[in-house]
N, C-alpha and C positions, 0 to 999 in steps of 0.2 A: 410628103404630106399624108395624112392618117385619110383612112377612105369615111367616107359620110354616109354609107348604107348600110343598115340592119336588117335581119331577117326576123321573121315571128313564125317559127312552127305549131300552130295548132292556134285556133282564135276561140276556145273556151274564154271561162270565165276570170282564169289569170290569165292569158293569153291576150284579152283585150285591155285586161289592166295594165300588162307592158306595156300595149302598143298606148296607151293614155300615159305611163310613166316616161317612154321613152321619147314620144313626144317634144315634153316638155326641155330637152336636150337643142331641141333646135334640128333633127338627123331626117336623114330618110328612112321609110318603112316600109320594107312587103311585109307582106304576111301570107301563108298557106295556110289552107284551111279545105280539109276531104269536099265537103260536102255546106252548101252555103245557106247559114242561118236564116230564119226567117225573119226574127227581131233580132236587136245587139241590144247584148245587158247594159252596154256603155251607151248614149247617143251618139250619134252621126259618126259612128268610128269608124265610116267608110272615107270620110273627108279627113280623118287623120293618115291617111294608108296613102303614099305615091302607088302602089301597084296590089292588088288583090288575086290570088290566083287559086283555083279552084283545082284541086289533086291532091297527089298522094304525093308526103313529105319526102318518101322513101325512095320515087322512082330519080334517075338521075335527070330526063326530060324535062321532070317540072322542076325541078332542086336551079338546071340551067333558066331555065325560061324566068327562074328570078335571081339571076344573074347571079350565081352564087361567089363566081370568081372573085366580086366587085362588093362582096360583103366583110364588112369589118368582124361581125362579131353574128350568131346565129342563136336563139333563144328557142329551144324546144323543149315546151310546156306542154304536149299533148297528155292527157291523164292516165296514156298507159304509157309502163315507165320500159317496157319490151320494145315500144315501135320507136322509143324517146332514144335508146339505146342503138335499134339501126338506123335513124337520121343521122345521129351524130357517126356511125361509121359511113353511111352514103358521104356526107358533106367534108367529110377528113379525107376521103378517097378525090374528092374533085376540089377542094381547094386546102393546102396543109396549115396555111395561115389563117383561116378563121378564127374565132374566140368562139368557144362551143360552152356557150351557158344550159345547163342541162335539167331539167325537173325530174329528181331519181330521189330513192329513201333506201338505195343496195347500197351501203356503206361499204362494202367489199369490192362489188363492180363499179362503181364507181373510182377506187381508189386505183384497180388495172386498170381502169380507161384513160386515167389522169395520164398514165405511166406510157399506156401504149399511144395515145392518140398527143398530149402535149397541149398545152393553151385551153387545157379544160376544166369545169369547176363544175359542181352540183350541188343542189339546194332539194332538202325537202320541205317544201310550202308550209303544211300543216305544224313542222317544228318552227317557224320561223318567227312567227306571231307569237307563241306561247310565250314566250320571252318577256313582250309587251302585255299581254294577258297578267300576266301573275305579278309584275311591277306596277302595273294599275292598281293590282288589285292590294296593296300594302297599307295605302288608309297612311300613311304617312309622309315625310317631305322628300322621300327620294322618289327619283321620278326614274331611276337610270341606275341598273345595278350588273357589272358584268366582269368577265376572267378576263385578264389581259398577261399572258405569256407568264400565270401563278401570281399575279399580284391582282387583287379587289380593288375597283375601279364603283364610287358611287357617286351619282349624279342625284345633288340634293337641291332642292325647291324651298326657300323658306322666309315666310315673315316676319321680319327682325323686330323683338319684344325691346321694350325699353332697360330691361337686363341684361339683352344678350352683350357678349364681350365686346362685337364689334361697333355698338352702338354707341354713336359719338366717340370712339375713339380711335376708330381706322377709315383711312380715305378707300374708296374702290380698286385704285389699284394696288393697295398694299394687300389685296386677300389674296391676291395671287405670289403660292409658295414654291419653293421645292416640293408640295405633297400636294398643293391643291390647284387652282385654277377658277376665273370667276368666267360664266359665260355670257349672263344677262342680268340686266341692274331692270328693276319696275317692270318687268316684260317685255323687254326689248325684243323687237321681230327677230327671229333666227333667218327667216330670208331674206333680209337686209344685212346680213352678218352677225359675229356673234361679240361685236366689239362695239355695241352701237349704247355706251356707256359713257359717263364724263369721267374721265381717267382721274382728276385730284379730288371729286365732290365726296362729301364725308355720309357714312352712311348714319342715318336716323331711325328713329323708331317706325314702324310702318312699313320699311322700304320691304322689297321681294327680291329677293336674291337669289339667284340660282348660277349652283358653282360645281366643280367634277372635284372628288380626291379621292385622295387611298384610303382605304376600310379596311376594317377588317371584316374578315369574311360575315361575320354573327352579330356583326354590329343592328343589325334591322331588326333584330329580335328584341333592343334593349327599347323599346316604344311606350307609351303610358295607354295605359287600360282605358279602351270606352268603359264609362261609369253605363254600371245596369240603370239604374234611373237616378233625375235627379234628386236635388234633396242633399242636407248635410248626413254622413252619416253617423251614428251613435252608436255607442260603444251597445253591447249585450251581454246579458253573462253567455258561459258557454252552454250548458243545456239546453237555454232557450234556442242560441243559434243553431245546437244541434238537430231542437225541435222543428225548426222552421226548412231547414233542409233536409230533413226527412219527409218533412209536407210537401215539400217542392218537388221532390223525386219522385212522390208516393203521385201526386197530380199529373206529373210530366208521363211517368209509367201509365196512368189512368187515359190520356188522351190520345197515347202511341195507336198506332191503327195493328202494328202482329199482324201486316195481312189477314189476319182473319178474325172473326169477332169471340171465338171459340177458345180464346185466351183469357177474354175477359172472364166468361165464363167458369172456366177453370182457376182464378182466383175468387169467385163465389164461392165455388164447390168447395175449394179448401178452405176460407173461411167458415162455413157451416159446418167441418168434417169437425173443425178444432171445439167450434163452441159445443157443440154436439156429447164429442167426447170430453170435455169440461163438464155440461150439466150430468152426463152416465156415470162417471165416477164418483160425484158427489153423491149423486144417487144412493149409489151401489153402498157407499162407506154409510151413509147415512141412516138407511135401512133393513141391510144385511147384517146379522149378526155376525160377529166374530170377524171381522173381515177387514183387513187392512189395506191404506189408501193404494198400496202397489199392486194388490189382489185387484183393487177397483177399477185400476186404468186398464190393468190387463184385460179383465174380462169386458170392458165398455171396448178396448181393442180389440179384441175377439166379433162382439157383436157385430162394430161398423163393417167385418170386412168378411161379414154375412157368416158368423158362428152361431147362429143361436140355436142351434140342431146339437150344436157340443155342448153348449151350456144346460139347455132344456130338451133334449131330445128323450128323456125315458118317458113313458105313459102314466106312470105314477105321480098325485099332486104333489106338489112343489109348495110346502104347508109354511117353509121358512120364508118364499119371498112372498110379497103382497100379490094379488092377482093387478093391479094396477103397472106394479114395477115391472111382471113381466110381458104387461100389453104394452109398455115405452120401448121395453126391452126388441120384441118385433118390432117394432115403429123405428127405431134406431137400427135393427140389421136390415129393414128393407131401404132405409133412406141412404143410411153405410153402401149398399149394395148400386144405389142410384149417382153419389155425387163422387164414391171413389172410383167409379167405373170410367167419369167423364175425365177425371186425373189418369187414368188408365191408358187412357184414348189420346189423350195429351201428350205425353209421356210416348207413345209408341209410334204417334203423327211425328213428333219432336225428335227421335232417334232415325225413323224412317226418311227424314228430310235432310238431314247430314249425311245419308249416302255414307256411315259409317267412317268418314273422313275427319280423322282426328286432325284440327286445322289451328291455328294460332286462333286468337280471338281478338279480336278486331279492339282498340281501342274505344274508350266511350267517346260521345260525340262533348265538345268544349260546352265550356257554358257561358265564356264571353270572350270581345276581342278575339273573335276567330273570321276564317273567311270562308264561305261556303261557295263550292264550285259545284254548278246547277250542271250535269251531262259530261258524262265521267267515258265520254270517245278518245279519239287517239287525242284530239287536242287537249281537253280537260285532264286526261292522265298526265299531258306533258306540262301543262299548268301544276297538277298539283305536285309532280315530283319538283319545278322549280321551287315552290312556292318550300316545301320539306326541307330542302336545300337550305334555304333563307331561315330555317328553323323558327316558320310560322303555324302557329295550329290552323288546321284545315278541316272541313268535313265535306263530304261529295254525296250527294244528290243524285240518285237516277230513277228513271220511269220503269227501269228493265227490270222485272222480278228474280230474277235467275243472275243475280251475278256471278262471275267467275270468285269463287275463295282466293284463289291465290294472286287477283289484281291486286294492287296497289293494299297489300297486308297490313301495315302500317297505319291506311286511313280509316278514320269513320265512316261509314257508308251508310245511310238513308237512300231505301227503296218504297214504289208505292205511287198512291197518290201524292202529284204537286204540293197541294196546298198543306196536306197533314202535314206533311215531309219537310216543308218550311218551317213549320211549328215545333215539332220535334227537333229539327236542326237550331234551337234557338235563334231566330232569325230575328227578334227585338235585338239583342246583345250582340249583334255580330259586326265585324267590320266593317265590310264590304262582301258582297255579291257577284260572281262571275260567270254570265250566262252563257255555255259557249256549248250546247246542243246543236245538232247538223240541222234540226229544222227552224227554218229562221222564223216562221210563226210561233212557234212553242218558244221561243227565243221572247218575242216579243209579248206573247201574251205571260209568261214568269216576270219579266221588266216590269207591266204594267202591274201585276201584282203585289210585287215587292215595291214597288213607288208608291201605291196603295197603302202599305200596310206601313212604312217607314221611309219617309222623302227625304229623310237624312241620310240615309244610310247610301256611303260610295257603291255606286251600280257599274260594272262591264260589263257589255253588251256585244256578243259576236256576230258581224253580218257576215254576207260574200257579196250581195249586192248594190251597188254603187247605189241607186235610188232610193234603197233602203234606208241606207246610211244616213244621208240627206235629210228626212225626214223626222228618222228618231232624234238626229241631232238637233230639230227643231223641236219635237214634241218633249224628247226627256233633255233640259237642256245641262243638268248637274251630271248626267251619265255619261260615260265615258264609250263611243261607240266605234269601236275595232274592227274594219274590213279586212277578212282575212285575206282577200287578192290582192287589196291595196294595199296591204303592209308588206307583205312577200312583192309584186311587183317591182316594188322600191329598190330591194335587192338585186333581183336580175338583172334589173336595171343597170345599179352601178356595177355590176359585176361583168355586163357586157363590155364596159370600157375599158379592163383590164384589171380591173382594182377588186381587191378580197373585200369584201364586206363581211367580218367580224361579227359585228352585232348591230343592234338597233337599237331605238327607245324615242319616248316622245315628250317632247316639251313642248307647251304654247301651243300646242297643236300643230305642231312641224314632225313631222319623223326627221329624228337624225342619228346619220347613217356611220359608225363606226370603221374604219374605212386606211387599206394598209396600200402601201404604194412602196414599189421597190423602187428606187431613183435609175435611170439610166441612163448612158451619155446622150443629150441634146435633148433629152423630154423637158417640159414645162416643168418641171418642179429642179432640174441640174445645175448648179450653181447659185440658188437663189438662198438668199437669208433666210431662216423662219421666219424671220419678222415680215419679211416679205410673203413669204407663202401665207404664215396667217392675217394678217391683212389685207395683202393684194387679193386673194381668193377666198375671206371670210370664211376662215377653219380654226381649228384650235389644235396644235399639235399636242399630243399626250406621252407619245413614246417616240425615242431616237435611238437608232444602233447603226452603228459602223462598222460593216465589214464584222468579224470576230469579236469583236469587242463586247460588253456587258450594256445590256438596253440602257436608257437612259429614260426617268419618269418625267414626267412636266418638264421639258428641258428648256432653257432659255433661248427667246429671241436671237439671240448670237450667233448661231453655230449654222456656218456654210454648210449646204448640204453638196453631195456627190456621188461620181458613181458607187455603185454598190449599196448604197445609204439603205437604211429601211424607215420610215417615218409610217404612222399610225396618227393617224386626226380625226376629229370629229368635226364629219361636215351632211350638208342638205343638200339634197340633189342640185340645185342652184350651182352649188359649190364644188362639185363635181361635176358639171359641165363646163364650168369657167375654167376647172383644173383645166379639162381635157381640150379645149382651144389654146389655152392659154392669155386667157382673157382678165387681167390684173385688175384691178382697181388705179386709178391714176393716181400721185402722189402730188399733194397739193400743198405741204410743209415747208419749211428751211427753219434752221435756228440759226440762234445769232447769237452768238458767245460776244459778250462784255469785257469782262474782267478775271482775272487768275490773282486769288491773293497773296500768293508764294509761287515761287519757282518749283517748288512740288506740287503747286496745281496745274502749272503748265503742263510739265511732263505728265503727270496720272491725266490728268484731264484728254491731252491728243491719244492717249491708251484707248481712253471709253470711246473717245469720238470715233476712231475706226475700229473699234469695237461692234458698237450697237450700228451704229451709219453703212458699214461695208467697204467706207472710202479706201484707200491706201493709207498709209502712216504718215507718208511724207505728204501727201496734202492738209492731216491733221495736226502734225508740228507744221509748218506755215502756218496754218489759222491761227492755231495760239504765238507764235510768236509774231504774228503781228494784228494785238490783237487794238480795238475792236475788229470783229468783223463776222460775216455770213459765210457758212457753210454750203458751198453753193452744190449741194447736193440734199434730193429732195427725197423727201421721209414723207411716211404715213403719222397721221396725225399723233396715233398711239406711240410710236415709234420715234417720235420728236418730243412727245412729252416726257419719255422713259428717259429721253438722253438727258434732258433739262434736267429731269432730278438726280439722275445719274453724278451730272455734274455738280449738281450742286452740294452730296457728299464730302466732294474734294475741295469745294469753295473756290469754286469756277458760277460764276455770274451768267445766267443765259436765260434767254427766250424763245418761245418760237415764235414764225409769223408765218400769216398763209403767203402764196406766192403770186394769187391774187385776190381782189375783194370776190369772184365766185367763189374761190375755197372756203370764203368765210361765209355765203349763204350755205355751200353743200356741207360744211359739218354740220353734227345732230348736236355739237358739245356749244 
């Protein structure tokens, strides 16, 4: 029998989120914790805790005093990842069968501990979310986009147009292929399972569908443009268009902030330096005798850059030029002398400020259909390298003046004030918004802004606080609001029970939890059909591999699983607690095979039946040859409907029926 008590090392702010994710398992909980808060971020998370103890993770007295022997699995989340490092050696020293869920970001130590210590895994938090961060943030119908052993895996969301292919012409269960899979029909609850679909009902225009396939990797890139505004548009000649985006540039340049307003300036100055020396050459040509246009700009260049000591410097009058022409003449080497100086100063601020570092230059910022990432910390850089990945235009936003050159070289960077910074970032045109700054007020006061300026436009919102959460999701209710402990929790979580968690993503407002299980002799999932696993435990299997053999994608229903097995599903924590009791779903079905129109539907037909059913062979030839009759072995509702059609292929006649009139109130179909 598997032990029913957990440990929680360190009760921060993921630390309490465990003990709220693990919870929900149904388990026991200690938790350690040095020194005892005054509030909890969580409420009343001391009536989630069977035992509380106050010490040090690291001594063995208190590691015993929470009975560490009598612990399944130990989750040490303290935020230094040094002291995260000697618990898990304390608690491998006194019990070797722990599961040590670890909060590390030493990819190297980490990977000796795996080696030395055994039963051990590590997460770093702040990667864990960005994943969900930068899939939010895509403005399109995927809701779920991730690696799975080099094949692209995309979980798409989408309202069927009265175009689309499968409209009126495919029933629900035919979208499920060898490449694809359907998970929810009209938003079917993910914690009620993800089969809570009517298996023959034909899809229509309107419905919502959300289904996993193969991708290719760049396929998120192929998306259609937010339109800049609306309105049909009209053709232009090209001049014009080129005029108008030079207007557009020349405005967008005009409102940039340049940190400093000493830029603006310095395009005055060289506008004046230009007209300037336009009106002294004409001047000069105009009333200089003998003197041509090239003589003219040269000496009007001379003057502006304080020559007129060269030009006019003897004591003797100057009977050729007017006495007018050469009081403009000083009037232009003292103005020369004034506006190129500030060009001077510009120019010398401007090299002094590059610290002489010849650096790549920074791409410009988009000008539509882009996604700008508001706080460009470890989490935002790990956002916008996914988001790169996805080969989506991005620009990133920071408060910090001083950026590093060599961050993230590839993106656009906007520093400065917020607000400008928005403006500049084309924040009319942009996709979507993803606010993921360490401080959760600047966090929420940017949201408020951007909802302000455009209540259309897709917003992510980064908290850590449970309360928080709560609220915005009340206040902004189109926004999308992301707990960074609640999304990482989820993980430790199932990672305590034994199982890899791969990846994540959210539908419907479920996190679900990607999720790898080696099969073992006599665990809950050994001997069992898929069809069984994924219905009895409402999961969706996505990959199967046997032993050496070549993975298998979407695999069928069919296929026993055993030891050695490796199975990959997409399940909600629900669904990984039922894994791990072994807590099935009951099976409320039977079919009732009729009629075989050939002697070659008998035979193919008792094929399928202990095919998809599990029965033995020879129970299935009996039923066909003496038929009518009931398959007295009972199927999940999906699972009896598959054989029905299955059979009816081969032109075998069958039905199903529940086993009692409850079956027929508990299905949803």
């Amino acid at each position: 029998m598997k032990l029913n008590r957990f440990l929680v090392c360190g009760l921060g702010s993921l630390g309490q989120h465990c003990v709220l994710a693990l919870q929900q398992f149904g388990v026991k909980i200690v938790a350690i914790e040095q020194v005892a808060p005054q509030s909890w971020e969580v409420p009343n998370l001391v009536n989630l805790l069977d035992d509380l103890i106050i010490g040090d993770c690291r001594e063995n007295n208190v590691l015993a005093q929470a009975q560490i022997q009598a612990c399944r699995a130990a989750l040490i989340v303290t935020s230094n990842e040094g002291v995260n490092a000697e618990i898990a050696l304390a608690i491998r020293q006194l019990n070797p069968q722990t599961r040590l869920v670890v909060r590390s970001a030493k990819t190297n130590l980490n990977r000796l501990l795996s080696q030395q210590l055994g039963n051990f895994i590590a997460y770093e938090p702040i990667e864990l979310p960005a994943h969900s961060f930068a899939i939010a943030a895509l403005g399109t119908d995927t809701v779920g986009f991730f690696n799975l052993d080099g094949y692209w895996l995309r979980v798409v969301r989408q309202r069927m147009s009265p175009d689309h292919p499968w409209c009126n012409a495919r029933r629900l269960h035919e979208i499920n292929t060898r490449s694809q899979k359907l998970l929810a029909h009209n938003g079917s609850a993910t914690d009620l399972g993800f089969y809570q679909w009517p298996f023959e009902e034909l899809v229509t225009a309107g419905d919502v569908v959300t289904y996993i396939e193969l991708a290719d990797r760049f396929s998120l890139h192929a998306t259609p443009d937010r339109p800049i505004a609306a309105g049909k548009k009209t053709k232009q000649p090209q001049i014009a268009r080129w005029a108008r985006q030079a207007a557009d540039r020349f405005m967008r340049f005009w409102r940039s902030n340049f940190q400093q307003q000493v830029h603006r300036v310095a395009l005055i100055c060289c506008l004046i330096v230009i007209v300037l020396l336009a009106i002294a050459t004409v001047l000069f040509h105009q009333y200089h005798p003998n003197t041509t246009w090239v003589s003219a700009f040269y000496a009007s260049a001379i003057l502006l850059l304080g020559g007129y000591g060269d030009l006019f410097g003897d004591f003797e009058q100057i009977s050729m030029i007017p006495w007018w022409l050469q009081t403009f003449a000083l009037v232009l080497s003292l103005a020369g002398t004034a506006f190129v100086g500030v060009l001077y100063a510009v120019l010398t601020e401007s090299l002094l400020s590059s610290k002489f570092q010849f650096v790549k230059q920074r791409p410009p910022v988009p000008q539509q259909n882009h996604i700008i990432i508001v706080g460009l910390g470890r989490v935002g850089q790990q956002v916008a390298l996914l988001l790169q990945q996805f080969k989506q235009a991005v620009v990133g936003v920071t408060l910090q003046p001083d950026i590093n050159s060599t961050l993230l070289p590839d993106l656009p960077i906007i520093t400065g004030n917020i607000a400008q910074s928005l403006a500049q970032a084309n924040l009319p045109t942009a996709k979507s918004v993803i606010i993921v700054t360490d401080d959760e007020m600047l966090n929420l006061e940017v949201a408020l802004m951007v909802q302000s300026i455009d209540p259309q436009l897709d917003l992510i919102i980064r908290t850590s606080g449970q309360r928080l959460s709560q609220h915005l999701t009340k206040t902004l209710p189109t926004a999308r609001v992301l707990g960074m402990h609640t999304v990482s929790a989820e993980v430790f979580a199932g990672a305590a029970f034994g199982e890899n968690i791969l990846n994540l993503f959210h539908s419907d407002r479920q996190t679900i939890l990607v999720t790898e299980y080696a099969i073992e002799s006599g665990d809950t999932l050994d001997r069992l059909l898929l069809a069984e696993v994924a219905y009895g435990y409402g999961v969706v299997p996505i990959l199967h591999q046997r032993n050496s053999h070549p993975e298998t994608l979407m695999p069928t229903d069919d296929i026993l699983l055993a030891n050695g097995d490796r199975l990959v599903v997409l399940a909600t924590t629900e669904s990984l607690r039922r894994i791990d009791i072994g807590d099935r779903h009951p099976k409320f079905w039977y079919v009732e095979v009729e009629l075989a129109m050939t002697a070659e539907s008998t035979f193919e037909g008792a094929n399928i039946i202990g095919r998809i059913s599990g029965c033995s062979l020879r129970i299935a030839r009996d039923l066909m040859e003496n038929l009518p009759g009931i398959l007295n072995v009972p199927l999940y509702q999906h699972q009896a409907q598959r054989l029905v059609y299955a059979l009816e292929k081969v032109r075998v006649k069958a039905k199903i029926r529940p086993i009692d009139p409850i079956a027929q109130r508990l299905s949803l179909i």
